[in-house]
PyMOL Python script that loads the backbone (N, CA, C, O; Angstrom):
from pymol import cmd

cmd.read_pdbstr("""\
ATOM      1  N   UNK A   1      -9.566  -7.260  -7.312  1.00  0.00           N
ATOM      2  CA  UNK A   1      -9.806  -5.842  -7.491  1.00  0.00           C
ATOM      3  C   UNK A   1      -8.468  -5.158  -7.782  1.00  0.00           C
ATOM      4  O   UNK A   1      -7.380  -5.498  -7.317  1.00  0.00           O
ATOM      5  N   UNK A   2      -8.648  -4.400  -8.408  1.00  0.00           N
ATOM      6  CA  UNK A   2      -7.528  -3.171  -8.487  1.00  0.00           C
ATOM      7  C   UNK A   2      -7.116  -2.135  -7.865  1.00  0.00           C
ATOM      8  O   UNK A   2      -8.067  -1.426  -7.539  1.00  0.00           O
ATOM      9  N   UNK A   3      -6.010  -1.685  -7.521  1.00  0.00           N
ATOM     10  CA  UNK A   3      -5.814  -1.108  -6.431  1.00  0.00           C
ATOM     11  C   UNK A   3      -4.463  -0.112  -7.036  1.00  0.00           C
ATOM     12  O   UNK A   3      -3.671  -0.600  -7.842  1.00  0.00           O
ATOM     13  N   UNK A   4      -4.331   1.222  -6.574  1.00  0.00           N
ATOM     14  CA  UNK A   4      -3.300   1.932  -6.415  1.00  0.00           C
ATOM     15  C   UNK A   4      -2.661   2.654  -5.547  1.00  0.00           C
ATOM     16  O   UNK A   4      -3.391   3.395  -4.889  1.00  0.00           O
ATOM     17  N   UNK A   5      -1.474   2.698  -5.300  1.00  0.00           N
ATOM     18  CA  UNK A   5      -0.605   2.818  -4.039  1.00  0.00           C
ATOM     19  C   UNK A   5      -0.057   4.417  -4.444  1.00  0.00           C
ATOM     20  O   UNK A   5       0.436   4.584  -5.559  1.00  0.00           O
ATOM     21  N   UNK A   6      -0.148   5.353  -3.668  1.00  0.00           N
ATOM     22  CA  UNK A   6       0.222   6.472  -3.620  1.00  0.00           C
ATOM     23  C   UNK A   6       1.305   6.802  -2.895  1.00  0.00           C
ATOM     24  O   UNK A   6       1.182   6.390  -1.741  1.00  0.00           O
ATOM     25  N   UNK A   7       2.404   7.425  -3.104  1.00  0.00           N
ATOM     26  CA  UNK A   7       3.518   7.576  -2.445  1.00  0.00           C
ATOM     27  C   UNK A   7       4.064   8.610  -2.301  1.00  0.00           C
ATOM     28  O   UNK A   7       4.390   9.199  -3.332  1.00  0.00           O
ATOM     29  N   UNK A   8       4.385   9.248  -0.955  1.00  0.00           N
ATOM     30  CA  UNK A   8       4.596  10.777  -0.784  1.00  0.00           C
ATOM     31  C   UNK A   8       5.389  11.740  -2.315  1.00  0.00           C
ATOM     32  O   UNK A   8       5.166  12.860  -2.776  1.00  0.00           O
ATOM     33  N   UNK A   9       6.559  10.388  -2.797  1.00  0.00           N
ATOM     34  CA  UNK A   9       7.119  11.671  -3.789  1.00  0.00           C
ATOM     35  C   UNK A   9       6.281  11.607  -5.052  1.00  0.00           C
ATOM     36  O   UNK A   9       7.089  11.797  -5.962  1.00  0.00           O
ATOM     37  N   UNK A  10       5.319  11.470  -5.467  1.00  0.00           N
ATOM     38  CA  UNK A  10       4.258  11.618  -6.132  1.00  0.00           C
ATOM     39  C   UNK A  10       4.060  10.084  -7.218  1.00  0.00           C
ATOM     40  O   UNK A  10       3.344  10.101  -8.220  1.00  0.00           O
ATOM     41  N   UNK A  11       4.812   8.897  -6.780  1.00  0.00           N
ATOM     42  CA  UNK A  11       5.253   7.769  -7.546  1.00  0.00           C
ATOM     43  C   UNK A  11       3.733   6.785  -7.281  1.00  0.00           C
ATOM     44  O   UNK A  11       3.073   6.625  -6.254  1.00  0.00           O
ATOM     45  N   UNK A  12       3.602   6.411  -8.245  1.00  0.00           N
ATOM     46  CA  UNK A  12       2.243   5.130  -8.002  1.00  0.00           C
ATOM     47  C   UNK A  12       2.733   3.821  -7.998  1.00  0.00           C
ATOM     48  O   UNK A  12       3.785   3.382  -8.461  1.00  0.00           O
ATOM     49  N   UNK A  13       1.935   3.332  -7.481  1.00  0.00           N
ATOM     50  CA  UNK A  13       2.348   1.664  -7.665  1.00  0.00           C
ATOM     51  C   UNK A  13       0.813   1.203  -7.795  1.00  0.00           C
ATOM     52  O   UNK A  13       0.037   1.254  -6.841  1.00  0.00           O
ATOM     53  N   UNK A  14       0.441   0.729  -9.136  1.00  0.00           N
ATOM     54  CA  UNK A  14      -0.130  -0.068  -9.582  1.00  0.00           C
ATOM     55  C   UNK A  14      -0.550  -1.525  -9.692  1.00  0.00           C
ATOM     56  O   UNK A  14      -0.038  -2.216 -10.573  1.00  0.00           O
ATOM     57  N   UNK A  15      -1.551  -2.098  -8.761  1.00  0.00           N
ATOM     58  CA  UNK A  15      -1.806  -3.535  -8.596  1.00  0.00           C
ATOM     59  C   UNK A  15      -3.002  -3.409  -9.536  1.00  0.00           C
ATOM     60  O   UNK A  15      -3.781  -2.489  -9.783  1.00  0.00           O
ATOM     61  N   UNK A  16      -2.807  -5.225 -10.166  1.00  0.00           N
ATOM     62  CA  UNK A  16      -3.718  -5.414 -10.500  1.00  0.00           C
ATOM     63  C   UNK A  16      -4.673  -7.083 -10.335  1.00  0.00           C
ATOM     64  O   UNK A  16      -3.869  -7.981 -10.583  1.00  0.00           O
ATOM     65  N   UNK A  17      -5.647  -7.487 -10.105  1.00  0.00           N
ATOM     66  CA  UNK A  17      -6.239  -8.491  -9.574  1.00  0.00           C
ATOM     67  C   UNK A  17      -5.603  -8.705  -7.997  1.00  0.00           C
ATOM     68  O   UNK A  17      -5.193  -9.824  -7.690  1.00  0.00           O
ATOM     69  N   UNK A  18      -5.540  -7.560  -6.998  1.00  0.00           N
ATOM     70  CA  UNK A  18      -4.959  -7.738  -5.961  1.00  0.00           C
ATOM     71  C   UNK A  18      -5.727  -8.150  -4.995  1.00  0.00           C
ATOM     72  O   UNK A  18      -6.761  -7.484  -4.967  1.00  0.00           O
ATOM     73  N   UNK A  19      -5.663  -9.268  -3.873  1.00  0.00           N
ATOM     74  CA  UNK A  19      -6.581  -9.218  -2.834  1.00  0.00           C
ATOM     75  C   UNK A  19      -5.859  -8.331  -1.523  1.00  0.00           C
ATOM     76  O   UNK A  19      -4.698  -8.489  -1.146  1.00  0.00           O
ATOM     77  N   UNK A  20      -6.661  -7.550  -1.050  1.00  0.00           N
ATOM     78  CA  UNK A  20      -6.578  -6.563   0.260  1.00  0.00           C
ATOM     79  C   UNK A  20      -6.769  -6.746   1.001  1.00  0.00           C
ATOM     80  O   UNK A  20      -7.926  -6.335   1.090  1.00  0.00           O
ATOM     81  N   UNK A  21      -6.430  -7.285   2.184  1.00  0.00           N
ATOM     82  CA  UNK A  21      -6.797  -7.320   3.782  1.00  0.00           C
ATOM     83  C   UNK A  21      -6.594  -5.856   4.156  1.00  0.00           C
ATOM     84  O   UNK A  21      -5.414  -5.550   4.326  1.00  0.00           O
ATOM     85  N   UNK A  22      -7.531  -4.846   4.328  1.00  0.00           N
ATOM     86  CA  UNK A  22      -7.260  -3.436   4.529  1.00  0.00           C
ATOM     87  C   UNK A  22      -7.146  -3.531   6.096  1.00  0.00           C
ATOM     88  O   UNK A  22      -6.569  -2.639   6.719  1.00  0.00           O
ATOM     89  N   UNK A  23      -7.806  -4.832   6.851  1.00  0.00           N
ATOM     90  CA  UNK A  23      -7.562  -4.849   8.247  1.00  0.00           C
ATOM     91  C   UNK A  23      -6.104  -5.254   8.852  1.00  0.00           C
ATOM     92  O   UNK A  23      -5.527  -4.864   9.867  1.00  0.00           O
ATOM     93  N   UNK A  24      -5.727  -6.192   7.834  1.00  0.00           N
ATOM     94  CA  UNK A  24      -3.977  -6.501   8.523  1.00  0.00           C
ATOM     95  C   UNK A  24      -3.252  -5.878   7.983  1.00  0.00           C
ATOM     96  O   UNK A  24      -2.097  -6.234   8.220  1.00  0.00           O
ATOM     97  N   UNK A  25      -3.370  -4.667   7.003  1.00  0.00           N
ATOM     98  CA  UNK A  25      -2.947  -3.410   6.444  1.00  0.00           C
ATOM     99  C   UNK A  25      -2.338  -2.899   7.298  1.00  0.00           C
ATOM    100  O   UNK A  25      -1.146  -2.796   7.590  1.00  0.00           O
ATOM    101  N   UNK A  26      -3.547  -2.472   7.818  1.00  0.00           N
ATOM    102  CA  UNK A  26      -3.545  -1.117   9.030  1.00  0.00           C
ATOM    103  C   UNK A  26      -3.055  -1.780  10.083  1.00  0.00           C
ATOM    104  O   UNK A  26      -2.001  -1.165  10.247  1.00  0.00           O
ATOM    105  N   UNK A  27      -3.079  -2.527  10.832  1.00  0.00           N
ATOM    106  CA  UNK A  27      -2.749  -3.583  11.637  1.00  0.00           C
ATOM    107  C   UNK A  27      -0.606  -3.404  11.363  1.00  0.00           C
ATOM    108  O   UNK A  27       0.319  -2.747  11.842  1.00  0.00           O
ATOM    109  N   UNK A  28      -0.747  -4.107  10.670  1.00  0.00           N
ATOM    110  CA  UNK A  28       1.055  -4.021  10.089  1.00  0.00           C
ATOM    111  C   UNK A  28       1.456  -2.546   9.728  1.00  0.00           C
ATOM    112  O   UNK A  28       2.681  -2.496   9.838  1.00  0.00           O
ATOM    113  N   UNK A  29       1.005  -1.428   9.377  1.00  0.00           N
ATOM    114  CA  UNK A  29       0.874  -0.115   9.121  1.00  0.00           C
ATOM    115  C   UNK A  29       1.255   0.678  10.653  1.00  0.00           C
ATOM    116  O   UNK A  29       2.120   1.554  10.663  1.00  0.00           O
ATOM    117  N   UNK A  30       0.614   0.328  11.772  1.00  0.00           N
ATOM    118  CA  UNK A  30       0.427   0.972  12.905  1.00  0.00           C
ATOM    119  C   UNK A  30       1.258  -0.260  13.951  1.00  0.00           C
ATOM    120  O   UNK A  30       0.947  -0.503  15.117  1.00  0.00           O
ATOM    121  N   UNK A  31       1.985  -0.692  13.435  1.00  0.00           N
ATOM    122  CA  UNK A  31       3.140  -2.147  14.345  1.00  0.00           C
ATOM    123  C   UNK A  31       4.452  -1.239  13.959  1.00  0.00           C
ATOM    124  O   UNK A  31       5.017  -1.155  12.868  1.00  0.00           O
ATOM    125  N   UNK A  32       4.724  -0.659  15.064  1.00  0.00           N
ATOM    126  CA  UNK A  32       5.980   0.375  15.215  1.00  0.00           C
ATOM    127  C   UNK A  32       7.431  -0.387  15.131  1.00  0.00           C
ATOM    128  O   UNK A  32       8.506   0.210  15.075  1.00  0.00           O
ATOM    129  N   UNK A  33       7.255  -1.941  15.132  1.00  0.00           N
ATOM    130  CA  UNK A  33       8.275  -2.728  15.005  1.00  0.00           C
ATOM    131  C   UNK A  33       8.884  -2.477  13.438  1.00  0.00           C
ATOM    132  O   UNK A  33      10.070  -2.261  13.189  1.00  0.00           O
ATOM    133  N   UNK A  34       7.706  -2.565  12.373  1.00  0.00           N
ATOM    134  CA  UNK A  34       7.850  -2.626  11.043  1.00  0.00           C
ATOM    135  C   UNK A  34       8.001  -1.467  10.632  1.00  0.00           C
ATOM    136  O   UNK A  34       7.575  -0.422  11.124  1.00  0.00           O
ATOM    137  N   UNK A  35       8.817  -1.685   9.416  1.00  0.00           N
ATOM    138  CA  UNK A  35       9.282  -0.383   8.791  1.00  0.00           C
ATOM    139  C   UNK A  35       9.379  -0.260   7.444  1.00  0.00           C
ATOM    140  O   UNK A  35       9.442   0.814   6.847  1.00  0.00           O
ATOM    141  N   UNK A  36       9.399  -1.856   6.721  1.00  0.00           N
ATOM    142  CA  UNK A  36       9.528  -1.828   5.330  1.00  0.00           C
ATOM    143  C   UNK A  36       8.177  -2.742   5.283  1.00  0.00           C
ATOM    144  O   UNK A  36       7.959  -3.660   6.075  1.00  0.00           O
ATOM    145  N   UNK A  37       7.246  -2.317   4.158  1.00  0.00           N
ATOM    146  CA  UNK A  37       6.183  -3.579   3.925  1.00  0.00           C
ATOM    147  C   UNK A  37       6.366  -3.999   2.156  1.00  0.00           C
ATOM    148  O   UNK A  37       7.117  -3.540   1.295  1.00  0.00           O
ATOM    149  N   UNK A  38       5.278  -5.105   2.111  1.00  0.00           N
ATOM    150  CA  UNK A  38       5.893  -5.593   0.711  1.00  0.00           C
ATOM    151  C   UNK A  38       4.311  -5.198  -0.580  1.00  0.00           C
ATOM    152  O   UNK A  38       3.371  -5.940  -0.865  1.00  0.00           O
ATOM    153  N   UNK A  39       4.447  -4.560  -0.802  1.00  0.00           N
ATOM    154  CA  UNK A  39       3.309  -3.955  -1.858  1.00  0.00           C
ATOM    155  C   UNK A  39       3.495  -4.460  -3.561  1.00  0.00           C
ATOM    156  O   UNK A  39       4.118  -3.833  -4.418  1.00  0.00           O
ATOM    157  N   UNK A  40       2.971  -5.395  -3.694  1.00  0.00           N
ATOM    158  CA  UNK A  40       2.854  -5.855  -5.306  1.00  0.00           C
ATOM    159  C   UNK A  40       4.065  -6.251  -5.527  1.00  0.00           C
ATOM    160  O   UNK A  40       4.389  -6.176  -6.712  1.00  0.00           O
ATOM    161  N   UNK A  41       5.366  -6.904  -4.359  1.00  0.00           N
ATOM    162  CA  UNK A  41       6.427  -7.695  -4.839  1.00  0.00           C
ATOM    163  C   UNK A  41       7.550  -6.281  -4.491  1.00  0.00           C
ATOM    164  O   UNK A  41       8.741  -6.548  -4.651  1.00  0.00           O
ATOM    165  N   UNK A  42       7.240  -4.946  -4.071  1.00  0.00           N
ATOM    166  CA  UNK A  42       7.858  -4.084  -4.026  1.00  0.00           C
ATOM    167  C   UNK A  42       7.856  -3.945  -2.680  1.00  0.00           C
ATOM    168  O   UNK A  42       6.839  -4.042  -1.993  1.00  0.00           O
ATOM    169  N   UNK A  43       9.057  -3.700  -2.226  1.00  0.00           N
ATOM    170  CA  UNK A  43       9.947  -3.620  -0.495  1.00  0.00           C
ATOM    171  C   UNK A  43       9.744  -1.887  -0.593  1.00  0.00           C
ATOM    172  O   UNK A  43      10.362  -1.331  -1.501  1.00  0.00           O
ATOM    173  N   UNK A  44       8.969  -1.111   0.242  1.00  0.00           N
ATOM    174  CA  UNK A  44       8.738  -0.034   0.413  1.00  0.00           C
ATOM    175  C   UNK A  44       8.837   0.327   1.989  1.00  0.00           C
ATOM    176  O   UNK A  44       8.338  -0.477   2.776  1.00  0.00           O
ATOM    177  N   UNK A  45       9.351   1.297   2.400  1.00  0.00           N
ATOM    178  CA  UNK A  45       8.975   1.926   3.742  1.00  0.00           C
ATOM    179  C   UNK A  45       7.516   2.274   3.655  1.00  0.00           C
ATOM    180  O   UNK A  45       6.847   2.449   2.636  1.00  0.00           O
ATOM    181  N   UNK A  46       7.132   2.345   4.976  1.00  0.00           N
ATOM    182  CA  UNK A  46       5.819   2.128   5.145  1.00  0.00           C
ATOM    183  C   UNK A  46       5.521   3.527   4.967  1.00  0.00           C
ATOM    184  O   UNK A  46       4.771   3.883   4.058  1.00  0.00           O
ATOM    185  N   UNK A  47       6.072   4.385   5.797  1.00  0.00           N
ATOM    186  CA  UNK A  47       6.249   5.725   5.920  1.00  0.00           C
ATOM    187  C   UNK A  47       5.889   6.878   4.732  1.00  0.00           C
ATOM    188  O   UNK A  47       5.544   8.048   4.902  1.00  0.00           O
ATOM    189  N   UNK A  48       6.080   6.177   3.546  1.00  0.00           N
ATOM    190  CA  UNK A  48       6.354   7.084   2.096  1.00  0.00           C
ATOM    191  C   UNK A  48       4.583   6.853   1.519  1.00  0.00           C
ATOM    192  O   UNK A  48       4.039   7.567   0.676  1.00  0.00           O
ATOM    193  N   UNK A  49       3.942   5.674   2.239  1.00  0.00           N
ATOM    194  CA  UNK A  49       2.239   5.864   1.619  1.00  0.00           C
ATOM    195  C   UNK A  49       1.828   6.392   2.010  1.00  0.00           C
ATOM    196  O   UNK A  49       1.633   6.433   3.225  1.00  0.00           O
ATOM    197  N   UNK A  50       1.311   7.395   0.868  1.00  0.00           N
ATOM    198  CA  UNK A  50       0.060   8.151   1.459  1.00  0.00           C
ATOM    199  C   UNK A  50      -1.581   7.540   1.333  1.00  0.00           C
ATOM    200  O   UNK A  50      -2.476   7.978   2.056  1.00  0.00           O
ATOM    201  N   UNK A  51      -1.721   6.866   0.685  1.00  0.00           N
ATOM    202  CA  UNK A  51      -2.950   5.892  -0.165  1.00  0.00           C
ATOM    203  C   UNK A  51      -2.894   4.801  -0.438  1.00  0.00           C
ATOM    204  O   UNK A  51      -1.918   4.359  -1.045  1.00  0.00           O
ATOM    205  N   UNK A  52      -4.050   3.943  -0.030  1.00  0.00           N
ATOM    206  CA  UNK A  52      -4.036   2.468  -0.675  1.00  0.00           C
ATOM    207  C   UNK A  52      -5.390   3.072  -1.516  1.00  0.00           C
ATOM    208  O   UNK A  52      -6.131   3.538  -0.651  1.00  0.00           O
ATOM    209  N   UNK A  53      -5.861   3.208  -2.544  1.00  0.00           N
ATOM    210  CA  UNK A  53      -7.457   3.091  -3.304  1.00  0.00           C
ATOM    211  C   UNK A  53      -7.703   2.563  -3.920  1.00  0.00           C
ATOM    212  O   UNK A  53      -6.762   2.167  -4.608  1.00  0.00           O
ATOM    213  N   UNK A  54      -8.796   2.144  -4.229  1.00  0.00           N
ATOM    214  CA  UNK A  54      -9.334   1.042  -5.164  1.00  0.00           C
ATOM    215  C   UNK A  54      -8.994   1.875  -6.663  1.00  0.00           C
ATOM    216  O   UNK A  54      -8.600   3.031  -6.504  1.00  0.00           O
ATOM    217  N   UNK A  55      -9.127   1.327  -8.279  1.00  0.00           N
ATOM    218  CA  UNK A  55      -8.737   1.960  -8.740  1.00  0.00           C
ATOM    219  C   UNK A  55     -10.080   2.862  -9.766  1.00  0.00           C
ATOM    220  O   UNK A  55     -10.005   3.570 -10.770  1.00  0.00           O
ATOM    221  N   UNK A  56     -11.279   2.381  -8.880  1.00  0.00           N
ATOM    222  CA  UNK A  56     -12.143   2.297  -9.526  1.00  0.00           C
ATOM    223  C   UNK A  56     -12.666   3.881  -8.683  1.00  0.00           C
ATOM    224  O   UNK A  56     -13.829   4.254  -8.838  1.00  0.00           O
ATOM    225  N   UNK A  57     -11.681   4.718  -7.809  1.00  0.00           N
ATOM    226  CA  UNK A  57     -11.751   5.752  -6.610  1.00  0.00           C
ATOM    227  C   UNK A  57     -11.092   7.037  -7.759  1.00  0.00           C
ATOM    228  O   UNK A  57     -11.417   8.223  -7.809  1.00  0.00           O
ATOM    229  N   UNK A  58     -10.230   6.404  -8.476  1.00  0.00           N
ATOM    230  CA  UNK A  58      -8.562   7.474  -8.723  1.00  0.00           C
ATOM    231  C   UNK A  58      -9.023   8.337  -9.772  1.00  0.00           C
ATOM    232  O   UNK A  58      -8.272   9.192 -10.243  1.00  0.00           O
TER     233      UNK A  58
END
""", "prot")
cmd.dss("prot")
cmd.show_as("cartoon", "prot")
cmd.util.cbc("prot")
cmd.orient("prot")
């Protein structure tokens, strides 16, 4: 599925044929240890998403 990543300063990140665990997402999302996650090969603070959506939502 396709998926797009929304990011507070208005930047997208675009996946495509991505598989989603939206449960170890949120899981790693809400682990106060972590701070950078890895989205489509891209090292992002976790902090700056506002959106994971399908792209079939946008």
């Amino acid at each position: 599925m396709d998926y797009q990543v929304l990011l507070n300063n208005g930047q997208t990140i675009n996946l495509k044929n991505a598989e989603f665990d939206a449960t170890a997402f949120t899981a790693t999302l809400n682990d106060q240890k972590i701070t950078f996650v890895n989205i489509g090969g891209a090292i992002i603070n976790k902090h700056i998403i506002v959106s994971v959506l399908p792209m079939t939502a946008v």
